[in-house]
C-alpha positions in Angstrom: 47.5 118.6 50.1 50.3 119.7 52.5 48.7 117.4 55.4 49.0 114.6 53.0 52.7 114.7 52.6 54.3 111.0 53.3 51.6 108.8 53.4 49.9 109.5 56.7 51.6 112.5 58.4 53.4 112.3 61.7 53.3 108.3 61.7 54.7 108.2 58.4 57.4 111.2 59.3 58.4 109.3 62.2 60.3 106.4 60.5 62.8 109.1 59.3 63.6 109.7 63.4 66.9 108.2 64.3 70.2 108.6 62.8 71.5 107.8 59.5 75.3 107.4 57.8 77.0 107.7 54.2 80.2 107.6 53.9 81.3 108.9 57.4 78.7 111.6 57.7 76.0 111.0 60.6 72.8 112.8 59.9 70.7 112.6 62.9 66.4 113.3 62.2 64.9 114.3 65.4 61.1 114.3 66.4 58.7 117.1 66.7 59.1 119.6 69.6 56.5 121.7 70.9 55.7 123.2 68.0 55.7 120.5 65.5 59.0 121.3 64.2 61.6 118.6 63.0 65.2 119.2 64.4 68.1 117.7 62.7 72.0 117.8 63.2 75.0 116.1 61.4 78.6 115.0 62.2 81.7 114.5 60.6 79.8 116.1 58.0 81.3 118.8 55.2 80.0 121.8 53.4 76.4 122.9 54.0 76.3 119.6 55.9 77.9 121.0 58.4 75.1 123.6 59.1 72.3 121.6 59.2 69.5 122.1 62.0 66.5 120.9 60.8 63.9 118.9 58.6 60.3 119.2 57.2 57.9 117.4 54.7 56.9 119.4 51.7 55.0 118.1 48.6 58.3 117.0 47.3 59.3 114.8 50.0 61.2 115.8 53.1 63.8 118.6 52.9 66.6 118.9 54.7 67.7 122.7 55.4 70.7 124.5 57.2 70.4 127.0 59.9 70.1 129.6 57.4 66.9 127.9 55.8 69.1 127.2 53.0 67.8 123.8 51.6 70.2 121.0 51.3 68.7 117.9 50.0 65.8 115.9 49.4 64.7 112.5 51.9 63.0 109.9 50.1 62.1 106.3 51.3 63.7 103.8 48.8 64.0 99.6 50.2 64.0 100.9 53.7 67.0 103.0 53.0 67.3 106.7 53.4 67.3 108.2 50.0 69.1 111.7 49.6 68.7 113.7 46.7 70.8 116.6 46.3 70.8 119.6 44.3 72.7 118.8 41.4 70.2 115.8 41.4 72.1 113.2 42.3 71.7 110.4 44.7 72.5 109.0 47.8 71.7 106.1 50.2 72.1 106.9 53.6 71.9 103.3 56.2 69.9 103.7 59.2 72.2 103.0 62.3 69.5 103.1 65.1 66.6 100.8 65.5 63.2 102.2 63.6 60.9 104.0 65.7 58.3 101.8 67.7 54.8 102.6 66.0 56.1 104.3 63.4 55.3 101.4 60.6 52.9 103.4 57.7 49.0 100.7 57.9 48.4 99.8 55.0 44.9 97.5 53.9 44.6 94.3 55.6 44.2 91.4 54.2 43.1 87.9 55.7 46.0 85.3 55.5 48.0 84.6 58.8 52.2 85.9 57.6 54.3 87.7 59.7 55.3 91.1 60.2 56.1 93.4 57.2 59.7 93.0 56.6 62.0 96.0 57.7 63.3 96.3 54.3 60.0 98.0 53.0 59.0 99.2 56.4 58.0 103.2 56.8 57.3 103.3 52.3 54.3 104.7 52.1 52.7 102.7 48.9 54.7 99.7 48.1 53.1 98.4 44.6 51.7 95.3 43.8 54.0 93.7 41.4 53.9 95.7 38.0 51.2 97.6 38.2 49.8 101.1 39.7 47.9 99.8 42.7 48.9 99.5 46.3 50.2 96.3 47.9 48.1 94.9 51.1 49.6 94.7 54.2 48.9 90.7 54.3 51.4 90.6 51.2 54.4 92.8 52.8 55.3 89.8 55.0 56.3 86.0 54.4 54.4 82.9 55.8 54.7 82.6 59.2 56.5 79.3 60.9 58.9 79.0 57.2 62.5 78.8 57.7 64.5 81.9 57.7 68.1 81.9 56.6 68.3 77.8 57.0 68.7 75.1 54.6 66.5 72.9 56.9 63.6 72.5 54.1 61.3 70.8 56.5 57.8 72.5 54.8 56.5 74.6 52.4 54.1 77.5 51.9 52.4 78.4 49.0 53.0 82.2 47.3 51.1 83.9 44.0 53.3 85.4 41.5 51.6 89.3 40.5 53.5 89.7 37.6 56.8 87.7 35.4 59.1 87.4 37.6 62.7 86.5 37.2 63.5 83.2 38.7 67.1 82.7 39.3 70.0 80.3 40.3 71.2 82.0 43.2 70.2 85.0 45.3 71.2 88.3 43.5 69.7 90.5 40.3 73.1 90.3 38.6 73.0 86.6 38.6 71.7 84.0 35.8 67.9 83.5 35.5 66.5 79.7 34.8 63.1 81.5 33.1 60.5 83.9 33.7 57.6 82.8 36.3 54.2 84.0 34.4 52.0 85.9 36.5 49.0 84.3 38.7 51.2 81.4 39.2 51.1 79.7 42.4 54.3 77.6 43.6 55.9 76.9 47.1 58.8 78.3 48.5 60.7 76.4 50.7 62.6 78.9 52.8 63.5 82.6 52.8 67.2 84.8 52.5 67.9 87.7 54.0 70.0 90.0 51.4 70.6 93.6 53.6 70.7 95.4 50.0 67.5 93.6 48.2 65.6 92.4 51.2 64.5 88.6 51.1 64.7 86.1 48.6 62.9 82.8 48.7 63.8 79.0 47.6 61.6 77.5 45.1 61.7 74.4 43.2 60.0 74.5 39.1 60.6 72.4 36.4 63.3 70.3 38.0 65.0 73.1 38.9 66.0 74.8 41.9 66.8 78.9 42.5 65.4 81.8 43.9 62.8 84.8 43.8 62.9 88.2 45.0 59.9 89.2 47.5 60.6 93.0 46.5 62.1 94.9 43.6 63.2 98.4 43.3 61.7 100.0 39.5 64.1 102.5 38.1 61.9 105.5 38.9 62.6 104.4 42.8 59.3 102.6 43.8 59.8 99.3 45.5 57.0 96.5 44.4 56.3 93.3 46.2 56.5 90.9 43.4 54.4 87.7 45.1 51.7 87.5 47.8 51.2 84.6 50.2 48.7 82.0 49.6 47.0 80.9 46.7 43.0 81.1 45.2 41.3 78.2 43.9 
């Protein structure tokens, strides 16, 4: 089981590599030397912060551990953020401040339809779900159609998206703000053009019912897993 650990091993451990921030404190995740060991340092940092040299996956994640092998914290992948939990188990989000690793994107199954990349936001999580349920996302879902306007009001053409599960269809862009009514699962609909949101990843325009708002491509559950809540293209 300890070769499984994040997805596929040193591809998926590489996303971590870079450096991070919270709050002032730089945690910088280095890549493997010789002997496949995972160097780590921190600045502006306090506490056992201060001490830290190194990181390595375990069953339970990736740990974080001082020059004294004294563990610190626990990594996690949450929206493309860094995830930190501590030892009193609470949480942190730590924003990546250098550019993700070149190759370091975890495959997933591929699927048919022509969409872009996967989006940065879910980029380097190892199983992204498939709107409610257990199952894995394919990688043909993680992007949005390709050629449709990004971050433009120029609604020039449309491409068609499946809804996996109800999903929350709202007037503007944001999970705190008022929702026009619940899309039912398997239903196909266009969207028009998609938002970039840096905290929730991209929303999309849509148009139901004479009515106009927007749906989230990806959700965070409250046990921390990130789903993709529509996929592109429709059947039938």
């Amino acid at each position: 089981m300890a070769g499984m650990s994040l997805a596929t091993g040193a591809l998926a451990n590489n996303f971590y590599i870079g450096s991070w921030t919270y709050s002032g404190c730089t945690l910088h995740l280095k890549g493997p030397n010789a002997l496949g060991q995972y160097a780590a340092e921190t600045n502006f940092c306090s506490g056992d912060w201060a001490f830290v040299s190194g990181w390595r996956p375990t069953a339970k994640g990736v740990e974080l551990y001082t020059i004294l092998n004294k563990s610190v914290a626990t990594l996690s992948l949450s929206q493309g953020k860094l995830t930190v939990r501590l030892a009193d188990g609470s949480r942190i989000a730590f924003k990546r401040t250098t550019p993700i690793p070149q190759g370091s994107e975890v495959p997933l199954a591929s699927g048919g339809a022509t969409v872009g990349k996967t989006e940065p936001f879910v980029v380097g999580i190892g199983c992204v779900k498939r709107g409610a349920g257990d199952a894995c996302a394919s990688k043909q879902d993680l992007g949005l159609p390709k050629g449709l306007p990004r971050n433009s009001t120029s609604y020039t053409k449309a491409a068609n998206v499946t809804v996996f599960s109800g999903l929350n269809f709202r007037a503007k862009i944001g999970f705190d703000q008022p929702v026009h009514f619940v899309i039912p699962a398997g239903t196909c609909l266009p969207i028009w053009a998609c938002f970039d949101d840096d905290d929730t990843g991209p929303w999309c325009v849509t148009r139901l019912n004479g009515k106009q708002g927007y749906i989230a491509k990806f959700s965070e559950r409250q046990n921390g897993e990130v789903q993709v809540n529509y996929g592109n293209g429709c059947s039938g």
